[in-house]
C-alpha positions in Angstrom: 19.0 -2.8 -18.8 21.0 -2.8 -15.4 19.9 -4.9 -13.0 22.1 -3.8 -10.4 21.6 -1.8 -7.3 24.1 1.3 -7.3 26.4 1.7 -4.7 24.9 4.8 -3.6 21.4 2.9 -3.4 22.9 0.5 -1.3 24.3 3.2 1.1 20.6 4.8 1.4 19.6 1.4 2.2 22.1 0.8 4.4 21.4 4.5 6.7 17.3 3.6 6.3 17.8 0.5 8.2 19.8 2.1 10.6 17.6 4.9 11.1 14.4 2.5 11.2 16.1 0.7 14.2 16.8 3.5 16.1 13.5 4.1 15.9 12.0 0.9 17.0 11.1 1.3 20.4 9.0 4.3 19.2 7.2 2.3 16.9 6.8 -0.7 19.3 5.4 2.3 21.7 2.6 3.9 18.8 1.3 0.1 18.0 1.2 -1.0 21.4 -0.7 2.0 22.1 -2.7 2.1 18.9 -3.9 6.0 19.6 -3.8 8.6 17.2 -1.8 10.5 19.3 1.2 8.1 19.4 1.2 7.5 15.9 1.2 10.8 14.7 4.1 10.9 16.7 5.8 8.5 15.1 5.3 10.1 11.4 6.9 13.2 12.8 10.2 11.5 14.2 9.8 10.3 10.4 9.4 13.1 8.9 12.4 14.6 10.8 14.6 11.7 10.0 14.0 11.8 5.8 11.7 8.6 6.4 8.2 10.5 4.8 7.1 11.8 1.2 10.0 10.2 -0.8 8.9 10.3 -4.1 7.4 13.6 -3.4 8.6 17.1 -4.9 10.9 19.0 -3.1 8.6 22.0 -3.5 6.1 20.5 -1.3 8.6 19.2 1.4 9.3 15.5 -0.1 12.8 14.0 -1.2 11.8 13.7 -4.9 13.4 10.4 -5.6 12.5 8.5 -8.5 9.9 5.7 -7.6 12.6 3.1 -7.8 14.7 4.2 -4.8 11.8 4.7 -2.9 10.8 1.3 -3.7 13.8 -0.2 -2.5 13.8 1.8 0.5 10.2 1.5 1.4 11.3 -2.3 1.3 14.1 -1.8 4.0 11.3 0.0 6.3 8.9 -2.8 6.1 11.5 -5.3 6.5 12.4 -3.3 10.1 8.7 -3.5 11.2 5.3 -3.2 10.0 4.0 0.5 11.2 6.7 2.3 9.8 6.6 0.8 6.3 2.5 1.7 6.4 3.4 5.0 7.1 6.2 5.7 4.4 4.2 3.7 2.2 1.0 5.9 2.6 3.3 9.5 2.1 4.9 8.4 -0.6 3.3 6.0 -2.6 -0.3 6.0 -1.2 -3.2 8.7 -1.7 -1.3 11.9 -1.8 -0.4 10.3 -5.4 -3.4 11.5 -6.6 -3.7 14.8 -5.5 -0.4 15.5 -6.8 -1.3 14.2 -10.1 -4.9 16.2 -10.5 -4.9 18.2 -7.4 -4.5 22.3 -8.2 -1.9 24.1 -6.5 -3.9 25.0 -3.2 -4.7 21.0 -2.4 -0.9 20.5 -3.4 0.3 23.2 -0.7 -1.8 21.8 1.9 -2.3 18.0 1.8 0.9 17.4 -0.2 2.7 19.0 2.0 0.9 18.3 4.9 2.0 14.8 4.3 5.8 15.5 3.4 6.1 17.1 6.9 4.6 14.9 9.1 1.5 16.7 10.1 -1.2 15.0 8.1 -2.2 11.9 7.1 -4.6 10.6 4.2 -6.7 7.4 3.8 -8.1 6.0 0.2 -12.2 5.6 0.6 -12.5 3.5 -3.2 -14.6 -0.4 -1.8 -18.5 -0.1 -0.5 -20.4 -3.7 0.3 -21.5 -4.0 -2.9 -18.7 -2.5 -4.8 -15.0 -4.4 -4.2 -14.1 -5.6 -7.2 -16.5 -4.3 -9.0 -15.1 -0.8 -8.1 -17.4 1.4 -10.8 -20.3 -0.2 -9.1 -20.4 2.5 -5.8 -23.3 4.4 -4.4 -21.7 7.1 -2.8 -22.8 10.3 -4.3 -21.7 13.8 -4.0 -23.7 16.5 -4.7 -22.7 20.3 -5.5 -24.7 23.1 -3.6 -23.6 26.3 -3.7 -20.2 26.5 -2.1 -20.5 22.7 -0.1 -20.3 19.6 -1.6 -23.4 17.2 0.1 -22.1 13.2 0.5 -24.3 10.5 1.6 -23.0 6.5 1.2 -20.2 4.4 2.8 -17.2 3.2 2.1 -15.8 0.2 3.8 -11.9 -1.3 4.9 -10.5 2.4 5.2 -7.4 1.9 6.3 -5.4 4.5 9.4 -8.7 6.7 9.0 -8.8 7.3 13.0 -5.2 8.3 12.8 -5.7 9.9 9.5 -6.6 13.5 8.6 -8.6 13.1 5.8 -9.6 10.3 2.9 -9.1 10.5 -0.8 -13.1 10.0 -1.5 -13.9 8.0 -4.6 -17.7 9.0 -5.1 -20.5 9.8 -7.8 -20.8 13.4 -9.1 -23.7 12.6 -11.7 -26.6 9.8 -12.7 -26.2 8.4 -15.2 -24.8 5.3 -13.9 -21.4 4.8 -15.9 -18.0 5.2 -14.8 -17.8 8.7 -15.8 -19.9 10.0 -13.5 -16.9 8.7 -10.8 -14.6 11.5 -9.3 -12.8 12.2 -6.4 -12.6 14.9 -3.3 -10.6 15.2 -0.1 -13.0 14.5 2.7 -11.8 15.7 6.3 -12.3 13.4 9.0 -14.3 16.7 10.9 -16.7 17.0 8.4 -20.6 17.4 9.7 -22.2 14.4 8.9 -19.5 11.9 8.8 -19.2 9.1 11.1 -16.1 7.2 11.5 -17.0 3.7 12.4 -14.5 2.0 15.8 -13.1 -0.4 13.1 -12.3 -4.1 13.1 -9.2 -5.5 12.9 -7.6 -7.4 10.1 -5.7 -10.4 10.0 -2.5 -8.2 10.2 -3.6 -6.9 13.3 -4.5 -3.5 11.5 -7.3 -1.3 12.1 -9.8 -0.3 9.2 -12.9 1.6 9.2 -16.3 2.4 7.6 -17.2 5.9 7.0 -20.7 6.6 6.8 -22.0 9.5 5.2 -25.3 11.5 6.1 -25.7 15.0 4.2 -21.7 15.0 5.2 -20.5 18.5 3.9 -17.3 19.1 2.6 -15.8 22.8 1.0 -16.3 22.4 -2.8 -12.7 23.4 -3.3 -11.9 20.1 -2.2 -12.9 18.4 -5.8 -10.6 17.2 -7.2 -12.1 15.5 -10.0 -16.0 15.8 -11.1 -16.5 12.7 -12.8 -14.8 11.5 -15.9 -11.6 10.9 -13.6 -12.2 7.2 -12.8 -9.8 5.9 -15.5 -6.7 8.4 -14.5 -7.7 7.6 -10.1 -7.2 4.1 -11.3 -3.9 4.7 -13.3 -2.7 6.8 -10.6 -3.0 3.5 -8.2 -0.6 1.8 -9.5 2.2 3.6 -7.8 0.1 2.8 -4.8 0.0 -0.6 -5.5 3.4 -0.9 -6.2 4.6 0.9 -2.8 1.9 -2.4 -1.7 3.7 -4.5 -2.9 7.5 -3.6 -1.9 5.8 -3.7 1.6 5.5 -7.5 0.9 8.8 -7.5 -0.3 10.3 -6.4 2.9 8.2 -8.9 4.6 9.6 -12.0 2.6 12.5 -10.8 3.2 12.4 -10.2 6.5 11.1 -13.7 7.0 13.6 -14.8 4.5 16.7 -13.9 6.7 15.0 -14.8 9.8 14.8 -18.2 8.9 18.4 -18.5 6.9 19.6 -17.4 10.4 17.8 -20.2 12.1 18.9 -23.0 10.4 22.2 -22.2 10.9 21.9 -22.4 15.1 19.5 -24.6 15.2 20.2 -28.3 15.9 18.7 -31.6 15.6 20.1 -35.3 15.4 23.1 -33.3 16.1 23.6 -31.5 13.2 22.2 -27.9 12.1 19.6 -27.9 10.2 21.1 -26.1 7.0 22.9 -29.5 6.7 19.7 -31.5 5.5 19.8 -31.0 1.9 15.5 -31.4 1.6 15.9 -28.1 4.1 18.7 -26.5 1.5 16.1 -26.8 -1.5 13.5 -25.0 0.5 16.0 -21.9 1.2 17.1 -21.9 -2.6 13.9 -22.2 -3.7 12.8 -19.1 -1.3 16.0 -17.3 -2.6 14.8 -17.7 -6.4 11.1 -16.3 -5.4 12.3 -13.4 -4.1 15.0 -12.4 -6.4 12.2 -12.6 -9.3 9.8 -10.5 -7.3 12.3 -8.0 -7.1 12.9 -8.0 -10.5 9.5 -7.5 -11.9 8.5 -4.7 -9.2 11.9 -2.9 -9.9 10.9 -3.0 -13.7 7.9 -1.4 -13.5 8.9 1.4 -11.0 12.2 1.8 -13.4 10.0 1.9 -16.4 8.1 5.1 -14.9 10.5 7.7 -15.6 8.2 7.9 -18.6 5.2 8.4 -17.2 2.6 6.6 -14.5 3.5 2.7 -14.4 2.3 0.5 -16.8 -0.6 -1.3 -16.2 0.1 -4.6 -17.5 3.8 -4.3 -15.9 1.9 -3.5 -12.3 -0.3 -6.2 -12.2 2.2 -9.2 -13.4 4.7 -7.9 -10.3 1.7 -8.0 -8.2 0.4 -11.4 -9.5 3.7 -13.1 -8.9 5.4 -11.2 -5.4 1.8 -11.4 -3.9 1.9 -15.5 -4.3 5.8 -15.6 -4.0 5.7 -13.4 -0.6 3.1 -16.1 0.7 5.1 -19.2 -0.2 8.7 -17.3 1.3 6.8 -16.6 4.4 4.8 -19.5 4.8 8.2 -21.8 4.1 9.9 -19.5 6.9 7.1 -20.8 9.5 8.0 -24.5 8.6 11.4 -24.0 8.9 11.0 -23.4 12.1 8.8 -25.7 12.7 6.5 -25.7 16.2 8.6 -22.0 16.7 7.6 -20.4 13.8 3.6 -20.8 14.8 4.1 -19.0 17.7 3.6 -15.3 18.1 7.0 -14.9 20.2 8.8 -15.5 16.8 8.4 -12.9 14.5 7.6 -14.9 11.0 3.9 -16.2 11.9 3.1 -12.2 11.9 5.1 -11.8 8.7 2.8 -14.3 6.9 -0.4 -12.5 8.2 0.8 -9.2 6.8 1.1 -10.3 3.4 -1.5 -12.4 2.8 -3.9 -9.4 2.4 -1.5 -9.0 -0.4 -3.5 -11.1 -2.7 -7.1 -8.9 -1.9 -6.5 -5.3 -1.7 -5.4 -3.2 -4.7 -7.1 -5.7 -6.6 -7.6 -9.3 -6.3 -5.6 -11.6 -7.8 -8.1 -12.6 -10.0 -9.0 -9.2 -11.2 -5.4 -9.0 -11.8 -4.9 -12.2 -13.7 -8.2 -11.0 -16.3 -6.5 -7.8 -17.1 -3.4 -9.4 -17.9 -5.1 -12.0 -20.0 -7.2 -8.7 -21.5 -4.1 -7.5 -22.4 -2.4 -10.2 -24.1 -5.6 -11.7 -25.9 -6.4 -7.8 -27.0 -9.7 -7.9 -25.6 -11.4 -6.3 -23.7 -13.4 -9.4 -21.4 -16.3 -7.9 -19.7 -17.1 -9.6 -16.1 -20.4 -8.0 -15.9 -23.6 -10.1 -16.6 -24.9 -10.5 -20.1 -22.1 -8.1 -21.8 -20.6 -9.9 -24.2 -16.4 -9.9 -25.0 -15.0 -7.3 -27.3 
């Protein structure tokens, strides 16, 4: 196995940083503003500039790079700022996944390529209050009548669904209780009976939503699945929890190279700071973090070219870059010491955008069982009174 990035990789990754920066003060402008209307025009400067849908087919409008390049450039994005890598994230590695993967031709043409150009965006609608973890354990149920589709539930922590066009909706086609009643439809955000909650914001300063459903109708040509999809949504994820977690690789390493920078101008008792060898440790030890987590992320998005990731492959790289992106950005703060807790310095902001990291797309804990499921070769239950396999 190579473990080397190509020249020509490096050469995209060069012109995507480039690109990103020109870009900035348009970026700056849509989160400042934090309307719809300025980030939509954002993703189409993206779109224009190759920055949108780069894993996706050609046919549809995307770049149709393997999922390793668009790791490593989704990486560069984040590392440039925040909103840009959320939005080449989401249309490349987020939602639209899925309904290329089990979507028929006519979602394909539309949302697909809706998302490669720039004109749409999608959301993911999987965690309700009582179902987070527990993701098999949601209410929301859908209902077929005639040519509509009738929803009532809610979904919680929807991420972009004000600046979003429509949500990949994880809900109940049937009664029986069991996972394979779970499917999956594309919900538009002007659908009768849906209400779009004004959202609260995270601890990455990002906006997420509930959707409330009330006899919502949607076009029964939006199914995508009617039940018994729950295990190939889920295996889908992974290449949306892999684009997660190059986003906290670009972080790290933002923060990272922030901080190497600082210790080399900053002074006390009249010396820089990368003189102190206790300070020296710290960077290496950063250094060593973050060349591991690229490692195992770049192994399971090199290991697809046969197929979706591998599950047990996408949850070690998430285990491991979700703690190591913490520790990198949380040893970048104390390296700058009373500068890196404030908000004029950009690595306080780095550390709140990746400690989500460790909750959504599964916790790490949820993570950590299926990897032990794996290894043990059984099957460990964390529902009350089942019994192990």
């Amino acid at each position: 196995m190579d473990f080397q990035i190509s020249p020509s990789q490096r050469e995209m990754m060069a012109a995507t940083e480039k690109l990103c920066r020109q870009l900035l003060p348009l970026a700056h402008e849509a989160h400042a503003k934090g309307t719809a209307e300025a980030l939509n025009g954002l993703r189409r400067e993206m779109a224009k500039n190759g920055l949108l849908g780069l894993n996706l087919p050609a046919a549809y409008g995307g770049l149709d790079m393997p999922l390793l390049d668009t790791l490593l450039l989704l990486q560069v994005v984040q590392s440039v700022d925040s909103t840009m890598g959320g939005l080449t994230h989401r249309t490349s590695t987020g939602a639209v996944g899925a309904v290329l993967e089990i979507g028929n031709e006519e979602h394909k043409r539309v949302f697909v390529g809706g998302v490669a150009r720039g004109e749409i965006g999608i959301s993911i609608g999987i965690t309700e209050p009582e179902a987070g973890s527990a993701a098999t354990a949601m209410r929301t149920r859908a209902r077929i009548e005639g040519d509509d589709v009738v929803i009532n539930g809610q979904k919680i922590f929807i991420s972009a669904a004000r600046d979003n066009h429509a949500t990949l909706l994880y809900c109940r086609f049937g009664n029986t209780g069991r996972a394979s009643d779970i499917g999956a439809l594309l919900l538009p955000h002007d659908a009768p009976g849906l209400t779009i909650s004004s959202g609260t914001v995270n601890m990455a300063g990002e906006r997420q939503y509930e959707l409330f459903f009330s006899d919502c109708r949607v076009p029964r040509a939006n199914i995508l699945a009617e039940g018994n999809a729950f295990g190939k949504l889920i295996s889908v994820y992974n290449v949306e929890r892999l684009g997660s977690i190059a986003r906290m690789l670009g972080s790290a390493q933002a923060s990272y190279d922030y901080a190497l920078s600082y210790v080399k101008e900053r002074k006390q008792f009249g010396r820089e700071l990368a003189d102190f060898q206790g300070l020296q440790w710290m960077l290496a030890e950063m250094k060593v973090k973050l060349e591991a987590a690229q490692l195992l992320t770049w192994r399971a998005a090199a290991n697809t070219a046969a197929g979706l990731p591998s599950p047990l492959e996408t949850s070690v790289a998430k285990v491991y870059v979700a703690q190591a992106a913490k520790e990198i950005c949380d040893d970048a703060i104390q390296l700058l010491g009373g500068y890196g807790y404030m908000t004029e310095y950009p690595v306080e902001g780095r550390y709140r955008e990746v400690r989500g990291g460790s909750i959504y797309g599964g916790t790490l804990q949820i993570h950590k069982n299926m990897i032990a499921s794996h290894i043990l070769k059984r099957k460990n239950s964390q529902w009350a009174g089942k019994a192990e396999e």
